[in-house]
Phi, psi and omega in degrees: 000151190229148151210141174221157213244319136352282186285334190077051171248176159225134194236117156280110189277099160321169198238145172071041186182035170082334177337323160278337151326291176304320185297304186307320193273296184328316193298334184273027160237006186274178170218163165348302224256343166260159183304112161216131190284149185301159172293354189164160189307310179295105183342299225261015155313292154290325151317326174322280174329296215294305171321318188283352171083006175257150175312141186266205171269141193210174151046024180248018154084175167198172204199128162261160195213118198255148188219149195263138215267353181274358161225084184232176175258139188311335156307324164297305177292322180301339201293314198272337186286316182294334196281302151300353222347060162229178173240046170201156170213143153223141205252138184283133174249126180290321175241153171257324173255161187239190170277290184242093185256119182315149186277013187265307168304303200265350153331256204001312212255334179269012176049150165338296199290323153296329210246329178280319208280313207255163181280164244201072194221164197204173191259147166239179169202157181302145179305302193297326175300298182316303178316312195301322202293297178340271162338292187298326177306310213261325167315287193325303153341279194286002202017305213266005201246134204210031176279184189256173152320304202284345192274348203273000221257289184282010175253008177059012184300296199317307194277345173294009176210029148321112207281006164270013159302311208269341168290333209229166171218121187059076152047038208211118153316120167244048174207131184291036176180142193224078189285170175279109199285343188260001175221027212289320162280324172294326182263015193256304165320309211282300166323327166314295172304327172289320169289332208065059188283173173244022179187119148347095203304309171343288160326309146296323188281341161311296204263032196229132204244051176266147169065025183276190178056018175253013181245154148245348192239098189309018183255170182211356186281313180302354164295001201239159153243148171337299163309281179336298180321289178316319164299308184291293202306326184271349180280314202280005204307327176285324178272353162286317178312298229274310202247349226346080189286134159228167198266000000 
């Protein structure tokens, strides 16, 4: 997640759909004073960023968040009273803003006045293309879970990271512009031009290779069985409807 206070934007990040690439070509346009979440768990995510000579992760806080020990279950609270002899603990929230942070968390967090004032804007990608990337994502990860597309399909993994959780609030788009992961360099322009960027994002974003190669081959229609396919079209109905994605 991104925000500037400069263009006056919020950049939400989608899973799959180029988001840390735009987060990095975005990084050449911060300043000190703006919100930027790390690019990832891992040191050398941010060294990437860092390399490239752009503002790093910054201003995305730490926060405590205190919890009452009457509201836990009692095994718990007696567990924390021998440990502490108190009756509070507090526990550390490591961020107050994340990489893939719901537009309901950061309104929250970014208060009213900013999140109405400022643009709003995040990536979508067609669900079936999104499943398969997905799916090479979590091999990569997992080794070892060797399942098919289609079992990872009919097991609901795809829609448990359905990237509109993280664009809408109460089942509503919130956010003022919803681009297209297939079209992606024209409309990254048309935000640019909107914004006033002092360069076209696009240009930049050619050359910056993050998190690539773990897919090799871009295709997805011949990747489906029947079901599988029919599972995706009723989980996804909405961002098909909404974007208008065919298989």
């Amino acid at each position: 997640m991104i925000v500037s206070h400069r263009y006056r934007f919020i950049f939400i990040k989608t899973r799959k759909t180029a988001g840390t690439s735009i987060e990095i070509a975005l990084s050449s346009l911060l300043g000190p004073d703006d919100i930027i979440t790390p690019v990832g768990p891992a040191p050398w995510d941010e060294a990437y960023r860092a390399r490239m000579g752009f503002m790093t992760a910054r201003n995305f806080k730490r926060r405590w968040h205190e919890v009452r020990l009457g509201d836990l279950p009692a095994s718990a609270r007696i567990a924390c009273k021998k440990l502490t002899g108190r009756y509070s603990v507090k526990t550390v929230w490591p961020m107050a803003f994340w990489p893939h942070m719901s537009a309901s968390d950061a309104r929250r967090a970014l208060g009213e006045d900013i999140w109405n004032s400022y643009f709003r804007f995040a990536v979508e990608r067609n669900p079936w293309d999104f499943a398969v990337s997905l799916y090479h994502w979590k091999l990569r990860r997992n080794p070892q879970h060797r399942m098919s597309l289609a079992e990872y399909v009919q097991r609901g993994y795809p829609a448990r990271y359905a990237n509109s959780r993280l664009y809408t609030i109460d089942g509503e788009i919130a956010v003022d512009s919803l681009l297209h992961f297939e079209s992606l360099d024209e409309e990254l322009d048309e935000i640019s031009a909107h914004l006033g960027f002092p360069r076209p994002l696009s240009a930049l974003l050619a050359s910056i290779k993050a998190k690539g190669g773990i897919r090799n081959d871009p295709g997805y229609r011949d990747r489906f069985s029947a079901p599988a396919r029919e599972r995706i079209s009723q989980e996804f109905a909405r961002e098909i409807s909404t974007l208008g994605y065919t298989f």
